[in-house]
Structure formats: C-alpha cells, structure tokens
C-alpha positions in Angstrom: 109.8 122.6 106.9 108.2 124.5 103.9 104.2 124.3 104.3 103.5 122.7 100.8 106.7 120.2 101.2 105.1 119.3 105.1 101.7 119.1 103.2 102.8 116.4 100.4 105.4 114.7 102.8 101.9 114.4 105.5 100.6 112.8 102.4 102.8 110.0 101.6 103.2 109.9 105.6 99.3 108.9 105.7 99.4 106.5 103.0 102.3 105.0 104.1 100.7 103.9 107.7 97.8 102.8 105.6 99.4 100.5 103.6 101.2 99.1 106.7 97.6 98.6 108.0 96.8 96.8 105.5 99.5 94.7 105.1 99.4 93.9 108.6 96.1 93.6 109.9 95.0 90.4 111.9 92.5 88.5 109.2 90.9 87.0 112.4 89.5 89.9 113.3 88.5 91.2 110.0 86.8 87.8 109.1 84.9 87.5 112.5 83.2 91.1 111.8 82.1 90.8 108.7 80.5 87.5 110.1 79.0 89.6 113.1 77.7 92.3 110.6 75.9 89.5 108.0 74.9 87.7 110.8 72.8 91.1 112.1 72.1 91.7 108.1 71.0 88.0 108.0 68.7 88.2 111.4 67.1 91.6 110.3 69.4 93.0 113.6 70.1 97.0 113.7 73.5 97.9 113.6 74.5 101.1 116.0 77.2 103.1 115.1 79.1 105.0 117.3 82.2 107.4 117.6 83.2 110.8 118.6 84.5 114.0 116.7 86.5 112.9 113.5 86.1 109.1 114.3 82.2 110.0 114.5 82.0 111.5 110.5 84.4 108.2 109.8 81.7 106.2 111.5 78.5 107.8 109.8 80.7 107.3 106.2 80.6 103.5 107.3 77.2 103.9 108.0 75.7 105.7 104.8 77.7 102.5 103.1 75.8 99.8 105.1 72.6 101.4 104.3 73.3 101.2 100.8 74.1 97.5 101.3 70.7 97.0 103.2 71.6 97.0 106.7 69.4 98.1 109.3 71.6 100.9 110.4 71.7 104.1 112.8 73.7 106.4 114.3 74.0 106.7 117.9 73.4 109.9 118.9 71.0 111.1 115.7 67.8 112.2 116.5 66.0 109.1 114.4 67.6 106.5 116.2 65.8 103.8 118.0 66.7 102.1 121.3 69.6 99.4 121.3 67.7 96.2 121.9 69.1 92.6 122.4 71.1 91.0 120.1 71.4 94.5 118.4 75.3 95.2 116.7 77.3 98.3 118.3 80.5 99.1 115.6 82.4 101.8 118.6 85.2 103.6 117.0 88.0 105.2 119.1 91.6 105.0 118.3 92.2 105.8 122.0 89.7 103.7 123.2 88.9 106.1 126.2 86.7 108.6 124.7 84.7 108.4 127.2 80.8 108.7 125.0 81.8 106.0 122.8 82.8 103.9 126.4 79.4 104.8 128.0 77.6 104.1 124.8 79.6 100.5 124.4 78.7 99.9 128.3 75.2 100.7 127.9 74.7 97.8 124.5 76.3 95.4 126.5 74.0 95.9 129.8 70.5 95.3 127.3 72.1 92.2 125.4 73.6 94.0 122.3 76.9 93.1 120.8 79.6 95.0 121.1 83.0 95.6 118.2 85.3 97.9 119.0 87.5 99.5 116.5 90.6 100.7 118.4 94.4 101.2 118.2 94.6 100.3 122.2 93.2 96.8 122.1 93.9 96.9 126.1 91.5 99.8 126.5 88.3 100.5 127.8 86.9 100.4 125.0 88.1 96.9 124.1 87.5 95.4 127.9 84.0 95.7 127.3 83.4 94.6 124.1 82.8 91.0 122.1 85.3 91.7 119.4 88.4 94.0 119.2 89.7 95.0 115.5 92.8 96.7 116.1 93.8 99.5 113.7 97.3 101.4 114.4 97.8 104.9 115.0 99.9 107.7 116.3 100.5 106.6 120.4 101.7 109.3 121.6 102.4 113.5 120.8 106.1 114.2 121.6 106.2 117.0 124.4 108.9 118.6 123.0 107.3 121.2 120.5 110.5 123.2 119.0 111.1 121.4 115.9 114.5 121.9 116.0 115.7 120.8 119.7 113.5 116.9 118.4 116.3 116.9 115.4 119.0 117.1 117.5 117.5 115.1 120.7 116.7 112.4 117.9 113.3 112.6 118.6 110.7 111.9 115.1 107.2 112.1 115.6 104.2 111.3 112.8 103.9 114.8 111.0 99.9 114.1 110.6 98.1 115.4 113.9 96.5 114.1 116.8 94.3 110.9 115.6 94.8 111.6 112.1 96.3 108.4 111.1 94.2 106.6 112.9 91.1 108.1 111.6 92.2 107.7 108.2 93.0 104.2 108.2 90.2 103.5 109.8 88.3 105.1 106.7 90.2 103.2 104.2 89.5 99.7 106.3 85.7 100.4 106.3 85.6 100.9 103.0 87.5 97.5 102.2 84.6 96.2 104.8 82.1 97.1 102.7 83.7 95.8 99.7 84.4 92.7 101.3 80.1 92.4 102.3 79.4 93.0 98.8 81.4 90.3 97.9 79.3 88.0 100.5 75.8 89.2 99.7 76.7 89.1 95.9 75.6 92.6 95.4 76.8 95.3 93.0 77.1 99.0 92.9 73.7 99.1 90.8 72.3 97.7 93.9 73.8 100.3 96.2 72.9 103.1 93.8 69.2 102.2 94.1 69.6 103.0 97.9 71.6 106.3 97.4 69.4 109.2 97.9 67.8 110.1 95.4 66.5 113.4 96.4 69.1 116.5 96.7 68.4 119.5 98.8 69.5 122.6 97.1 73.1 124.4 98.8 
C-alpha cells in the first residue's frame, strides 16, 4: 500500500472505531463516573491519574481538563503529587489492562481506601479485578503474527492498519473529552470559566 493512501486510509480507520465507540458505549458506565468524579469534585476529594506511555499523555490531557473544571487533580508519577489518601479517586488507563505500573498503582489506592475506575478494553483484566468501576473502551486485541502483507491477503487474514494501542489510545482521548463536556454540563460551567484556569504564563520555546 502507497504510504500517503495507508496514512489517509489509517485515518478514516481511527475514526471509524471511534464512532463505533461512541455509538456503542455502555451509558451505565459512563453515567456512574461522571457521578464518582463530581462526587470527589463535590467532597473537595483529589483525583489521581494514572497510565503508562501513550495512555499516560492521554491521561495527563484528561487531567489538564479537570483542572480547568476545578478538580483537585494530579498525576501519578509527577514530582508534585501528594499521597493517595482515603476516599481519594484513581482514573487508571490501560487498554490492556496489564501494564503492570498502572496495576501496582490501582492495587496500592485500593489498599489506603481510595477508589479505583479503570479505563480498559479487557474489562476481565487486572486492571478491572481490582477496581470499583470498569469503563470499557474497544481496541485493537490482538497483532496478527503474520507480518508479510501479502501471504494475510491471501490467508484472509485483516488486521487494524493503526499500530499497537493506537485505537485504543485515541478513543480513549475522544471519550475523555466528551467526559469533560458532559461535567460542564453538570457543574453548569462554561469555557470562560475554564479559560480563567488555563495558564496564563507561557515559557518561551
């Protein structure tokens, strides 16, 4: 496959599994976090965020987003963030579910009180097992072993062109942005609200 026709077909691949997130997403499990998250909001609780590599920069996005909302947030792993005390909120994103930081960090919460929502495509993982709430978010399951291109066209064999956790990473994304939009809608608070919390001091590049 020509590189720019892979690149625009990876495209409409990724927003293709994102609309069949959306369209498919259990409301249960969206409705019972964003009661966990105003419920920390409500009770001046800290909310932990947590995730690893590319789910990690997904997770601080989230985060940057709650701040702006007025959430007590950190996250885990920073250099400024405080201990996880009782009653505390822990948002652990993994698609697998098994990386195994984001696991020891979830155990950890749980063993001082905190709450734990996982944010996984493996509801049946680790991950999951030890948390309060499970929001699942689909993603690419498995890599095909057979590399040569070719030999998969013949054997039948279609895999998701985007790499690794990519789908899962980027829905994930999308969905925490429609979380935030959703909280705004229950705190009643508009973007001139979040841009008074956006930083307001820029360091020069």
């Amino acid at each position: 496959m020509e590189p720019v026709e892979a690149l625009l077909n990876t495209m409409l691949e990724i927003a293709e599994q994102i609309l069949k997130v959306a369209r498919n997403m259990d409301k249960r499990q969206v409705r019972r976090m964003l009661e966990m998250l105003l419920e920390a909001r409500e009770k001046g609780r800290k909310v932990m965020v947590v995730g690893a590599g590319r789910s990690g920069l997904v997770g601080k996005a989230f985060a940057m987003r709650l701040m702006h909302l007025g959430f007590s947030v950190y996250v885990l792993g920073e250099t400024i963030t405080p201990a996880v005390a009782k009653e505390d909120l822990i948002v652990a994103i993994s698609g697998s579910g098994t990386t195994q930081v984001v696991v020891n960090a979830a155990e950890a919460a749980k063993r001082v009180g905190a709450k734990v929502i996982a944010v996984t495509s493996f509801p049946d993982s680790p991950l999951a097992k030890v948390s309060d709430h499970v929001v699942h978010i689909p993603g690419r399951t498995k890599v095909s072993k057979e590399i040569d291109y070719f030999t998969r066209q013949i054997l039948g064999i279609y895999e998701p062109l985007a790499p690794l956790g990519t789908l899962f990473e980027d829905a994930a994304m999308v969905f925490f942005d429609g979380v935030i939009v959703a909280l705004m809608k229950e705190l009643g608070l508009s973007e001139s609200y979040m841009r008074e919390r956006h930083a307001n001091i820029e360091v020069p590049g």
